[in-house]
BAVEX-393232 format. One record per residue (C-alpha): residue number from 1; residue in one letter; x, y, z negated. Coordinates in Angstrom, 1 decimal, decimal comma, padded with zeros to 4 digits. Layout:
N
NUM | a | X | Y | Z
...
//
This chain:
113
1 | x | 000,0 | 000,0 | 000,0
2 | x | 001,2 | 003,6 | 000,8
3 | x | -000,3 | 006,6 | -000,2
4 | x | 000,5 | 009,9 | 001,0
5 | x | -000,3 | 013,3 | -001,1
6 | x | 000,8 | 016,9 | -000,4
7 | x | 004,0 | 016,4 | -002,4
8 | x | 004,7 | 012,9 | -002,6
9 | x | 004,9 | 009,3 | -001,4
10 | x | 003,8 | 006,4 | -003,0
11 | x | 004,6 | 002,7 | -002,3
12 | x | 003,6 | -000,2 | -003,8
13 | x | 005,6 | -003,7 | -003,5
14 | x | 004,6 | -006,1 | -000,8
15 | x | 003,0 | -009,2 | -002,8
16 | x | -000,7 | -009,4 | -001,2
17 | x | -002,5 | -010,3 | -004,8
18 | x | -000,3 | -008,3 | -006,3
19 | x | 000,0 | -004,5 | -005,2
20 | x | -000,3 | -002,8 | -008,5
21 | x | 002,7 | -005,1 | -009,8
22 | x | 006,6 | -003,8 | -009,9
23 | x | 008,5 | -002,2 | -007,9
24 | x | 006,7 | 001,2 | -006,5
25 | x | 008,8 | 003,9 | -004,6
26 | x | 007,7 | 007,4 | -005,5
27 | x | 008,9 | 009,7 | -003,0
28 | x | 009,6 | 013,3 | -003,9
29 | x | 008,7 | 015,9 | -000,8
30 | x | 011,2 | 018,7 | -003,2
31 | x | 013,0 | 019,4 | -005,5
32 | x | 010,1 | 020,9 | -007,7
33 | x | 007,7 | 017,8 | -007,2
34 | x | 011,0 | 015,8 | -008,4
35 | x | 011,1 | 017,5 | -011,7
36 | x | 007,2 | 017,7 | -012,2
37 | x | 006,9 | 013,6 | -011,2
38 | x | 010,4 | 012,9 | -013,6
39 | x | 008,4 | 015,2 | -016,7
40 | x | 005,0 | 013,2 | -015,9
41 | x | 006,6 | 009,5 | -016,3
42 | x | 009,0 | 010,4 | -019,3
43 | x | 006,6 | 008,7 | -021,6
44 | x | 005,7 | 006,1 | -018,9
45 | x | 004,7 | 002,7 | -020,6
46 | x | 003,7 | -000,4 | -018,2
47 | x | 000,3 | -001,4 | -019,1
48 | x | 000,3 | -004,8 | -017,8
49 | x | -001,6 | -005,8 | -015,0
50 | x | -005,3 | -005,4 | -013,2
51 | x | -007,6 | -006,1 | -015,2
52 | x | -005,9 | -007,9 | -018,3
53 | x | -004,1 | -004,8 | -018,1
54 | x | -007,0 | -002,7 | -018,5
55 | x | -008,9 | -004,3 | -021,4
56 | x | -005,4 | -004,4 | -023,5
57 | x | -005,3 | -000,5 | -023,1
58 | x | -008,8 | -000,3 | -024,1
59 | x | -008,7 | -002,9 | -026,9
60 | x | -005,9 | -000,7 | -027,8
61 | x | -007,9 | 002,6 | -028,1
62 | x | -010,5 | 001,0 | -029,8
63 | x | -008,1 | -000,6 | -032,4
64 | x | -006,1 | 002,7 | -033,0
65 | x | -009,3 | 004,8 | -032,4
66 | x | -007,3 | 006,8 | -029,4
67 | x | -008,7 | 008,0 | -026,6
68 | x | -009,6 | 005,8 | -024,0
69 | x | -007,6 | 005,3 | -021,2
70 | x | -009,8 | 006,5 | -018,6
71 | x | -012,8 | 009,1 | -019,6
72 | x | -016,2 | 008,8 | -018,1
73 | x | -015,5 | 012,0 | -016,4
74 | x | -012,4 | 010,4 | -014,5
75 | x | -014,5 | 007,2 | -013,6
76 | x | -017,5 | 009,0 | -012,5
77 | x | -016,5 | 009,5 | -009,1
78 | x | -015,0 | 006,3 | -008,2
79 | x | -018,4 | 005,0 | -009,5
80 | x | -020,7 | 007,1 | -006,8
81 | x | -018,0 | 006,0 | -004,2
82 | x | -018,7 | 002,7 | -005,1
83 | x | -022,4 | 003,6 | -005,1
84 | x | -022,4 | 005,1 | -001,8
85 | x | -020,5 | 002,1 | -000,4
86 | x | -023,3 | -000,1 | -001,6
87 | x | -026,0 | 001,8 | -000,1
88 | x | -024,7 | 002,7 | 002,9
89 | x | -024,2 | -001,5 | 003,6
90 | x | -027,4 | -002,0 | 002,5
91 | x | -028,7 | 000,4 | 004,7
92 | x | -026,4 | 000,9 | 007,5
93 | x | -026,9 | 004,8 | 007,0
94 | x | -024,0 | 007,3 | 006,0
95 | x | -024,3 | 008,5 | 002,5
96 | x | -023,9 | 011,8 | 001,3
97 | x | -021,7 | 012,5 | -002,1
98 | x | -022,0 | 013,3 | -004,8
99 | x | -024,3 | 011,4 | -006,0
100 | x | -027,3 | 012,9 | -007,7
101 | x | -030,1 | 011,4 | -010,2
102 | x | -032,8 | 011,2 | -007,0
103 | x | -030,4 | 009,0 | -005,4
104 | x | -032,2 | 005,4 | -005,5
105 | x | -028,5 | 003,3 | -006,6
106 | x | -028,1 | 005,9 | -009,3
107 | x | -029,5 | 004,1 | -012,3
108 | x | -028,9 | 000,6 | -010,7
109 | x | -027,3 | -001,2 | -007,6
110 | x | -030,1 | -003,5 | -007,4
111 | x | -033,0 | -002,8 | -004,7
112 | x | -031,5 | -000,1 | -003,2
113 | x | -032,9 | -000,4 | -000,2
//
C-alpha cells in the first residue's frame, strides 16, 4: 500500500495479509515535514496488529481509564463512508456524504434499500 499526502509518502511492507505489519517507509517531501513527522513519532509505541491490536489499546484505556484510542468524532466519518459504500451497492446509485439522520443506513445497515 502507498499513500500519498501533500508532504509525505507512505509505504507499507509487501505481505498481502499483512499491510499494517513492519516495515513502513515514510517519506519526507522537506525538510520541515521531516522535523514535524520525527516530533509526531518520538513517543511512537507499536500497538500490535489489526484487530488484536486494536482491542489491546482499548482494553488498555478501559483498564487505565485513558482516553480511548480512537474518539467517536475520529470514527465517524469512516463510518458514513462505510455507510455510503453499503447503500450505494445496495442500490447501484451514487451516495452523497455526509451522512445525515434522513439517510435510510443511518440508524442501521439493514433494509436499506
Amino acid at each position: 500500500m502507498r499513500i500519498h499526502f501533500d508532504h509525505l509518502s507512505v509505504e507499507s511492507g509487501l505481505s498481502p495479509y499483512g499491510g499494517s505489519a513492519e516495515p513502513w517507509t515514510i517519506e519526507a517531501m522537506s525538510t520541515d515535514a521531516a522535523v514535524r513527522i520525527d516530533a509526531a513519532l518520538v513517543d511512537y509505541v507499536d500497538g500490535g496488529e489489526l484487530l488484536s491490536g486494536q482491542l489491546d489499546a482499548f482494553a488498555a484505556a478501559l483498564e487505565t481509564d485513558g482516553p480511548l484510542p480512537v474518539s467517536v468524532h475520529d470514527a465517524r466519518p469512516v463510518i458514513e463512508l462505510l455507510t455510503a459504500i453499503y447503500q450505494s451497492a445496495a442500490t447501484g446509485q451514487p451516495v452523497a456524504l455526509p451522512i445525515g439522520a434522513d439517510h435510510p443506513g443511518y440508524r442501521s445497515w439493514h433494509d436499506q434499500t
